[in-house]
N, C-alpha and C positions, 0 to 999 in steps of 0.2 A: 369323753367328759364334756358336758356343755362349754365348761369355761372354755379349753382347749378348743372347742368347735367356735365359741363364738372370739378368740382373738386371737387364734392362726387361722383363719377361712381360708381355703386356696384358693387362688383363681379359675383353674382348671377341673373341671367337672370329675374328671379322673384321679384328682387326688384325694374323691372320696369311696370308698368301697360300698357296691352296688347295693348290695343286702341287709348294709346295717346304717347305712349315711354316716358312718365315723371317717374320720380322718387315717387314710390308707398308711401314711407315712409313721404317724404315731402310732399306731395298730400294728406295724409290723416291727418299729422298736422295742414296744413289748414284748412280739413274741421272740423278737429275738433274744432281750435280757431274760425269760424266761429260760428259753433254753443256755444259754450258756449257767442260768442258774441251776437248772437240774443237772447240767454235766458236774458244774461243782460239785454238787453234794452227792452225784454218783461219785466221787472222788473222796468225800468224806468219807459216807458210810463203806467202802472200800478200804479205807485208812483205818477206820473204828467202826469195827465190827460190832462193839458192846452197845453202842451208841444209839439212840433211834431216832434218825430224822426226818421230818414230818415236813413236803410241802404244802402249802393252803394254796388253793388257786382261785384267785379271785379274776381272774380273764375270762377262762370258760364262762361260769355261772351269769356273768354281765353280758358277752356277748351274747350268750344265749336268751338273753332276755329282751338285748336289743334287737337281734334279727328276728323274734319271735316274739312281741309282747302278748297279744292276745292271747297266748301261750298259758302266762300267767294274769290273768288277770286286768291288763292295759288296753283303753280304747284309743289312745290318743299317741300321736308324736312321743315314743319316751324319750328324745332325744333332749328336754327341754328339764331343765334346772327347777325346782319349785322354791327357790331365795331370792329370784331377779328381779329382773326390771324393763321387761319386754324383749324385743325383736326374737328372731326366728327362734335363738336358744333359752330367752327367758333370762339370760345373763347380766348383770352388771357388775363390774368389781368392787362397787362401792355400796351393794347391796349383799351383805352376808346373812347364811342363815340364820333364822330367828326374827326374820324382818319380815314384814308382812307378807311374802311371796307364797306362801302355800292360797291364802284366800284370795291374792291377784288371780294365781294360775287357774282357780274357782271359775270368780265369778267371769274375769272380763277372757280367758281363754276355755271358757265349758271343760275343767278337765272333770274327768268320770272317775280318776285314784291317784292317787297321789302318795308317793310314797317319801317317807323324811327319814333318813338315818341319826341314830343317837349315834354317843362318840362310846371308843372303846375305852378299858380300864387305861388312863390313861400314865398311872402310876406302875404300869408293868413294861412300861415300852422302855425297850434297852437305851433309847439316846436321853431319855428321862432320867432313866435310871443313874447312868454315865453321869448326865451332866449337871444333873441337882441331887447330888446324895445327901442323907441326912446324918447330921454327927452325933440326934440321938438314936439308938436302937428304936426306941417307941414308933417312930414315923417311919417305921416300918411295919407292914401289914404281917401278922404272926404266920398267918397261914398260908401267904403266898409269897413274902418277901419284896411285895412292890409297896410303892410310896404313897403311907396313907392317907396324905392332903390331895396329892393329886388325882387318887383314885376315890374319895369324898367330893370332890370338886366336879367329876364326870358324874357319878350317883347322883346330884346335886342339879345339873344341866339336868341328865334325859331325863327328871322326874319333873322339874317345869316345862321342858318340850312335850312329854308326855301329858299333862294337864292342859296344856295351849291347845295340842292336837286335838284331847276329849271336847274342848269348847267349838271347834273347828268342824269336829265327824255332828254335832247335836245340833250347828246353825248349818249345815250343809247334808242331809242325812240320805240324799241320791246320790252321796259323794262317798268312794272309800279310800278313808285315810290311811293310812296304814303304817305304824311306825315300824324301824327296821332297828333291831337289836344287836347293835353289834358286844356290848357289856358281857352282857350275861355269858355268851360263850365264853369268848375267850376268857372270861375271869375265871368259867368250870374249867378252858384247860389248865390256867395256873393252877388251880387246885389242886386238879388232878392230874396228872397229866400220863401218868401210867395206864389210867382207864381210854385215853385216847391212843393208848400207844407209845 
């Protein structure tokens, strides 16, 4: 992650991994919480057999894109943030997304794609759930049982992030932008979530 790259920098050229320029140390905390988390749930589904538990992997799919961008798509450094506010990782903490940084990383770093994530339902995530429940039934979503302000309130963001972005792809049009959907899935698996499994 750029933040992570641009405010734990190592000193030592070795504390970054050859192939991807990430931060070795952080990279291998993940894969370690990773696996101690698939042993867990080899332990669940073990315990409940009826059960079906599904993990998402979102490490593979990222590293793979950072040790390989032209892979998909990338001409340029993915290592770099498009919210910042320059140096190597395009970072600043006082610059969050939605602030001019996709057109900085444009015009004054030539990027060639540029990709912005929308946010997920944000009314399905368990610590939401937990820790703003609603004491009417209503602000509850019928069909998925997440919370329906905060899952209006993300609909709400990526449909102006998506509109900023069309203005962005039509004043930059050797540029591709490309919004990245995180909503739409996982709202299909609440839905459904048999059809996944």
């Amino acid at each position: 992650m750029p933040s992570n790259l641009a405010m734990f920098p190592s000193a030592d050229p070795s504390g970054y991994e050859p192939d991807t320029g990430c931060l070795k140390q952080f990279n291998e905390i993940a894969v370690y919480h990773n696996k101690l988390l698939h042993d867990a749930l080899k332990n669940i589904r073990e315990n409940h057999p009826d059960v079906r538990v599904v993990y998402a992997d979102f490490f593979t799919p990222i590293i793979q894109i950072v040790e390989s961008p032209s892979t998909f798509g990338f001409t340029n450094d993915i290592l770099r943030c498009c919210c910042g506010g320059g140096g190597k990782y395009n970072f600043n903490i006082s610059a969050g997304c939605g602030m001019p940084g996709v057109t900085r990383l444009i015009k004054q770093d030539g990027a060639k794609a540029v990709v912005v994530p929308g946010i997920p339902p944000l009314g399905c995530i368990p610590p939401n759930l937990a820790m703003f429940p609603s004491a009417d039934p209503a602000g509850y979503e019928s069909g998925t049982g997440c919370l329906k302000q905060f899952n209006e309130i993300a609909v709400y963001h990526n449909t102006l992030l998506q509109n900023s972005l069309k203005k962005v792809q039509k004043n930059h049009a050797d540029v591709r932008v490309i919004y990245a959907d995180f909503f739409s899935p996982v709202i299909r698996i609440v839905e459904s979530p048999v059809t996944f499994g």
